[in-house]
C-alpha positions, 0 to 999 in steps of 0.5 A: 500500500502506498502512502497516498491510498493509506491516508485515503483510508484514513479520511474514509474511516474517519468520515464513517465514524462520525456518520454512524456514531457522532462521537468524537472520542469513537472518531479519534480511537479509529483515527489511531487504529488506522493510525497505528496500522499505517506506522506498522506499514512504513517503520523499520522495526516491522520488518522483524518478522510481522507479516501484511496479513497480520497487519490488516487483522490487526487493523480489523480487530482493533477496529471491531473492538473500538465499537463492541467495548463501549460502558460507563463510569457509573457516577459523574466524578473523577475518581482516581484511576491508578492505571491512568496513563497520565500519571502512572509509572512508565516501564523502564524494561530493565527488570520484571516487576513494578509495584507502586501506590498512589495517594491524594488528597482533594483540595477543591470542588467544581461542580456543574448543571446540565448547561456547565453552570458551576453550582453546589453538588447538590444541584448537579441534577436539579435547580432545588428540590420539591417535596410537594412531588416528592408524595405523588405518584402513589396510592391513595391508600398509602400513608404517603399517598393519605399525607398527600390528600391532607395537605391539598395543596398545589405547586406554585413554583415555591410551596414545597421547594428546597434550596440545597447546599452542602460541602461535598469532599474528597478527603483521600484516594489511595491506590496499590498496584502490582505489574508483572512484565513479560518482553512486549506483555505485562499483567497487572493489578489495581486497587484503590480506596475511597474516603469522602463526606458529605457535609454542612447539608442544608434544605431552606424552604422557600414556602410562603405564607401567604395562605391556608395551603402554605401553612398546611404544607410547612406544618404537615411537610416542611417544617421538619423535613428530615424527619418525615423524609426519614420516616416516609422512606427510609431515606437520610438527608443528613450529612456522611463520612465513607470510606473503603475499597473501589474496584479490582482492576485486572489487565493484561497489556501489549506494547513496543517501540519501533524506532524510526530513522527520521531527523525528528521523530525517533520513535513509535510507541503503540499499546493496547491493554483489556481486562476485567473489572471485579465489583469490590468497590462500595456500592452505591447507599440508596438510603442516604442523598449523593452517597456515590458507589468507589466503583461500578455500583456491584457490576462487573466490566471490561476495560479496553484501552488503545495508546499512541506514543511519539518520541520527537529528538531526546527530550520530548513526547507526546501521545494520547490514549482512548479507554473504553469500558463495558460495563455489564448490566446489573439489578439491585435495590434502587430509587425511583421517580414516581412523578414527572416532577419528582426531584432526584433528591426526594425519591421515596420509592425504592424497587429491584430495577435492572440498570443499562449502563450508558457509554463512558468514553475517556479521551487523554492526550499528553506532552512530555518534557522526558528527563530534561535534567537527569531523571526528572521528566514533565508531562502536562495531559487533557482529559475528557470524559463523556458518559452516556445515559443510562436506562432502567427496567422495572419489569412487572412493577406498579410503578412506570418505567417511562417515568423512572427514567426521567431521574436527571441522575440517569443522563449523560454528563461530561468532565475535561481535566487538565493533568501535570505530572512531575516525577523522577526517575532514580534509576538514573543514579544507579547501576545497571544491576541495581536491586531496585529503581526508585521512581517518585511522581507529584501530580495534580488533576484539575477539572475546569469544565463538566455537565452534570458533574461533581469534580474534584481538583486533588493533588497527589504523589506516585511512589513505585519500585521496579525489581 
């Protein structure tokens, strides 16, 4: 194949990925597999015995796998991931194992509505919150549904409404990992820990008293709602401190370099990585408000990634990487809408729903200053995140599941991030049979843009030893 017909190829997958998905994170990660496909063509380092007809499996494979691993990241946060590319530890392919743990700690929140408005992260999903809606949708019979009919009363736009704020923190995110290198293969392990809190909570009503309906609704309803939330459904509106373990991540990972005889560009770096995420994470507390699961709220998934590395002269790199993860659908205990008007943190209703999870695509892209003065390296990244909305079905149940899934909660959201990374690697100090090679990262994340998302900006340190 000659170069014009590759780019030729190139601009026709590109047009096709946009015509049939409409998604830029699925264009880009075409854009690599024939990318990476055009640089196994023309580099020398293939020319070590990878034959054509591998190449355009290769091609096929990747392509078909950009679409079949699609899934989500269940809650709109950026929760450390410790085999994030932007700030895990490279491989230095001078000994078989590396293990290394991460820590941070949030310093900031950003949060943002449906139309990147920065808000509290109690408003993520809704402008305030209506209690008046809260009590609809259930029987006449019911003591919910009796509560109703006494307070006869209609929504104005003010009587029964909240405004919410809170102090929502990240108080730590740790990580332990284990990698095990075999030549272009390496097998890995990942498990993070969560503390978080949610505090300083407050509902203030915006009832009037302007008549007989206002006054019924704050005495029955309002005046103490946390009560009456609590003994209605079970539901805390109170402030919480969680802690404990995320997901167990496992990959497996294939990477090389072809070096590349140019003025400029002296070398390609290509991997993908697959695996399976297993649900030890803390799900999701239906019983208390934005209390988020440290994983895939008790669902498995499949983790798939593609990465594009470049090596321009001795000092500089840049690269980027797509992610993908399926997330198998999973049935549990879950809240629900059972009014149109219901507000997402006032649901009463909880029923055994069976949740598809929506596509969360994660798009890194990076350049690196690589060691500029013995081992110390500087890498400046972009992250963007986009997730998908997610669906439920309630099967044969009272309740409507047309209605449930009008829960703002289930909508796509999105995240961008910028990501420095200062690290150091002590291998440079060393001897070449050393025992060890030390290697020290500071980075920090900083979130600066979203939709329906509550972000953390966090600091924090990499520590990993390769032996």
């Amino acid at each position: 194949m000659k170069r014009r017909p590759c780019f030729k190829v190139l601009f026709v997958v590109f047009l096709l990925s946009y015509l049939f998905s409409g998604s830029l994170v699925s264009i880009c990660l075409s854009v690599i597999c024939i990318s990476l496909f055009c640089t196994l063509h023309f580099c020398d380092g293939c020319r070590r015995g990878m034959k054509r007809r591998t190449y355009f499996k290769t091609l096929f494979v990747s392509i078909v796998l950009s679409y079949l691993f699609s899934g989500s990241l269940v809650f709109a946060m950026n929760l450390l991931q410790p085999y994030d590319v932007l700030i895990r530890p490279p491989y230095t392919d001078r000994k078989r194992f590396q293990v290394y743990a991460m820590v941070e700690h949030g310093v900031a929140n950003l949060n943002f509505d449906e139309d990147g408005r920065r808000v509290d992260a109690l408003q993520i999903w809704n402008p305030d919150q209506n209690a008046l809606a809260m009590l609809n949708g259930f029987p006449a019979n019911s003591p919910i549904g009796q509560l109703r009919q006494r307070i006869d009363a209609d929504d104005d736009g003010t009587r029964g409404h909240f405004d919410v704020s809170s102090n929502f923190n990240l108080d730590i995110s740790a990580a332990l990992a284990a990698r095990y290198f075999l030549g272009a293969w390496s097998f890995s392990a990942y498990l993070p820990f969560y503390r978080m809190q949610l505090k300083d909570v407050q509902f203030v009503d915006k009832t009037e008293k302007n008549n007989d309906a206002d006054c019924r609704v704050k005495e029955l309803l309002t005046n103490d709602l946390f009560a009456n939330v609590k003994k209605l459904g079970d539901l805390d509106l109170s402030g919480w401190k969680r802690g404990g373990p995320g997901d167990l991540t496992l990959l497996i990972e294939w990477f090389d370099n072809f070096p590349q005889a140019k003025p400029f560009l002296k070398n390609v770096g290509i991997n993908w990585y697959s695996g399976i995420s297993l649900p030890t994470g803390l799900r999701r507390d239906e019983d208390k408000i934005f209390a988020i699961p440290f994983g895939n709220d008790g669902a498995f998934a499949l983790p798939f990634g593609l990465g594009l590395n470049l090596t321009f002269g001795e000092y500089v790199k840049a690269g980027l990487d797509v992610q993908l993860i399926h997330t198998f659908d999973n049935t549990r205990n879950r809240r629900i809408k059972t009014d149109l008007n219901q507000t997402d943190l006032l649901l009463l209703q909880k029923v055994d729903a069976h949740k598809d999870f929506g596509l969360t695509q994660k798009f890194s892209l990076y350049v690196e200053l690589y060691k500029i003065i013995k081992g110390l390296s500087c890498k400046v990244g972009y992250q963007f995140f986009k997730h998908g909305e997610d669906v439920l079905f309630l099967g044969a149940n009272a309740f409507s599941s047309e209605i449930a899934n009008t829960t703002q909660n289930l909508e796509d959201w999105t995240a961008h991030q910028i990501v420095t990374n200062f690290s150091y690697d002590f291998a440079e100090h060393l001897d070449e049979d050393a025992a060890v090679l030390p290697y020290l990262g500071l980075f920090a994340r900083v979130p600066f843009n979203g939709k329906r998302s509550a972000l953390q900006r966090t600091v924090g340190i990499t520590f990993s030893v390769d032996f």
